[in-house]
C-alpha positions as a Python dict, from the first residue, in 0.01 Angstrom:
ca = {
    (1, 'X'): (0, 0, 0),
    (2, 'X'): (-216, 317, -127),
    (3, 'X'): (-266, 614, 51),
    (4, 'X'): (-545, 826, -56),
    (5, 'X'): (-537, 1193, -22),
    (6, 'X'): (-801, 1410, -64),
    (7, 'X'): (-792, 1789, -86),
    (8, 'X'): (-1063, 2036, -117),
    (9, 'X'): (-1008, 2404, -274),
    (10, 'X'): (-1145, 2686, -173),
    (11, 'X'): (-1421, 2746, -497),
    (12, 'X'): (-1536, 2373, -364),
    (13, 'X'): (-1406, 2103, -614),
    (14, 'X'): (-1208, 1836, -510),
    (15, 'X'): (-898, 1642, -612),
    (16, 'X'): (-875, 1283, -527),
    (17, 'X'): (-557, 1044, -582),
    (18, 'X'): (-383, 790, -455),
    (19, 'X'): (-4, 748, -401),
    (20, 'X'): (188, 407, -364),
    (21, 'X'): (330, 405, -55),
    (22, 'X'): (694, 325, 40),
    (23, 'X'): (788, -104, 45),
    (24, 'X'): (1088, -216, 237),
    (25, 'X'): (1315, -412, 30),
    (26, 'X'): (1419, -749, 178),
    (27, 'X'): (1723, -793, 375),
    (28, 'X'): (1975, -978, 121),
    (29, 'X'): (2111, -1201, 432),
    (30, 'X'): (1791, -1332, 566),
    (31, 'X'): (1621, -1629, 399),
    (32, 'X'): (1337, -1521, 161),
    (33, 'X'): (1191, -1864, 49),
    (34, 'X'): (1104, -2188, 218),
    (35, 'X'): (1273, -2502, 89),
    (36, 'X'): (1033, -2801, 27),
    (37, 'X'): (969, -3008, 262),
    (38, 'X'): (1076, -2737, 592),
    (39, 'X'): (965, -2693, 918),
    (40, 'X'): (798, -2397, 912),
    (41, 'X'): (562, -2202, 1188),
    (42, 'X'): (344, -1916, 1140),
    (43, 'X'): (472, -1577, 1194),
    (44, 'X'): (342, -1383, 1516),
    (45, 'X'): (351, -1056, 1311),
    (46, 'X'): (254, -1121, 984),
    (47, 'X'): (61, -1448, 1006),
    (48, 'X'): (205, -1627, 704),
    (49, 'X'): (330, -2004, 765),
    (50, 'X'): (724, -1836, 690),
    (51, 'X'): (895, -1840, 1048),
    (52, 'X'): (1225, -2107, 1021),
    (53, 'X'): (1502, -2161, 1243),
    (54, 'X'): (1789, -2009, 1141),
    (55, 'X'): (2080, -1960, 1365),
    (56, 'X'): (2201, -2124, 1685),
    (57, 'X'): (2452, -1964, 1891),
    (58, 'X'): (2554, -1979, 2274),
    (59, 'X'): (2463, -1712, 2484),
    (60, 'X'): (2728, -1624, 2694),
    (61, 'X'): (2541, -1557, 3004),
    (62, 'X'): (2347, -1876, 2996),
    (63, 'X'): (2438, -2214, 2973),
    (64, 'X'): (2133, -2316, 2747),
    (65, 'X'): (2153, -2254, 2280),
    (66, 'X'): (1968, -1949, 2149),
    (67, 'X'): (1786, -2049, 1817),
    (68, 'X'): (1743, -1724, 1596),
    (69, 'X'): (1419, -1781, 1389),
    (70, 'X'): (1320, -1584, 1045),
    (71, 'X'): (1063, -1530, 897),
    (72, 'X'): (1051, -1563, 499),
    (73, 'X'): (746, -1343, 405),
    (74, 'X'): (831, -963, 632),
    (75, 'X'): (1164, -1135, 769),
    (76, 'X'): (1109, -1067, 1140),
    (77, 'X'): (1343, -1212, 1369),
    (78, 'X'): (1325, -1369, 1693),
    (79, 'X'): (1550, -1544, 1913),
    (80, 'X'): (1411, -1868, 2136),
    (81, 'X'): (1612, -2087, 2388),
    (82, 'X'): (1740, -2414, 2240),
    (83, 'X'): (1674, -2700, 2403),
    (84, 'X'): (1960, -2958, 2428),
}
């Protein structure tokens, strides 16, 4: 979240601060919270217990449901075949 910078001047002092860096906002569609009492699974890229299903939908070229799954904490997405 910080990123340190150093810089060094020519008579030999040196400066040292930090700046904040940029946060992605969270995408106003996407689910941000679980609900108590939700399946949940942990999330392959940010580890927290946050990844829910979210939306089925037929996929045109198969026969077989896609499942879209969030996650609530860095809202990742990720789509997995439905069984039926």
């Amino acid at each position: 979240m910080f990123a340190r910078k150093r810089t060094t001047y020519a008579d030999g002092t040196r400066e040292v601060y930090a700046t904040i860096t940029p946060v992605n906002s969270k995408i106003p569609w996407l689910p941000s919270e679980l609900h108590p009492g939700q399946r949940a699974e942990r999330c392959p890229r940010c580890g927290a217990i946050g990844l829910i299903p979210w939306t089925l939908r037929r996929d045109p070229k198969s026969v077989t449901p896609v499942r879209t799954w969030v996650c609530t904490q860095c809202q990742i997405t990720e789509e997995r075949p439905e069984p039926d």
